[in-house]
C-alpha positions in Angstrom: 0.0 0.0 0.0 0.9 3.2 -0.6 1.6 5.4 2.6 0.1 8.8 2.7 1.7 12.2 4.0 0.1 13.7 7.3 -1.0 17.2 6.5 0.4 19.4 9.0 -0.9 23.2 9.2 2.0 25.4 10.1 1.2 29.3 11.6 4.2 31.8 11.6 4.7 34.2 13.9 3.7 37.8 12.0 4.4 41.2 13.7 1.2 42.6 15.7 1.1 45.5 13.5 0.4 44.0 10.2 -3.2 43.9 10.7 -5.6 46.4 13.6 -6.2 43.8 16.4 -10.6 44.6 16.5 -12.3 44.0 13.4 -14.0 46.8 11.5 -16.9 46.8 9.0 -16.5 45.7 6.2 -20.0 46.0 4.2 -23.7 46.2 5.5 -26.4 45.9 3.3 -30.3 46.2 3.8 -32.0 42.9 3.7 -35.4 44.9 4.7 -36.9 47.6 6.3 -36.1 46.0 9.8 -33.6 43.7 8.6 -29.6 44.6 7.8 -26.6 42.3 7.3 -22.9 43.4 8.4 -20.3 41.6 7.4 -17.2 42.6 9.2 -13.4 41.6 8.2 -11.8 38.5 9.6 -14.8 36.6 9.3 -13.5 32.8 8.5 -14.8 31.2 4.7 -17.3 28.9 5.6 -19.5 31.2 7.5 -19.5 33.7 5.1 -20.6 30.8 2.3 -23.4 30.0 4.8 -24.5 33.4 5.4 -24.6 34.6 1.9 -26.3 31.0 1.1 -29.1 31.5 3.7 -29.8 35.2 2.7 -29.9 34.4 -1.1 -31.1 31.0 -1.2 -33.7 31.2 -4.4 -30.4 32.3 -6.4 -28.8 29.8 -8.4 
């Protein structure tokens, strides 16, 4: 059999100042008139696919 690799995820150390330490807005948009969605930065991948799958979900 063949042997397979281990997938290791590796972080490296980045200075502090690269990037503002509280995340900040980065769109809102009006869903309706008592409804608004802000997305701010930093959000991880998959919850932004399932957000933006649950608000548009007759879109194909």
């Amino acid at each position: 059999m063949t042997k397979l690799q281990d997938v290791v995820q590796i972080k490296l150390d980045q200075p502090k100042s690269s990037k503002p330490t509280t995340p900040t807005k980065a769109f809102q948009m009006r869903l309706s008139e008592n409804k608004s969605l802000v997305v701010y930065n930093y959000v991880n991948g998959y919850i932004l696919d399932a957000l933006l799958k649950a608000v548009f979900n007759d879109v194909n």
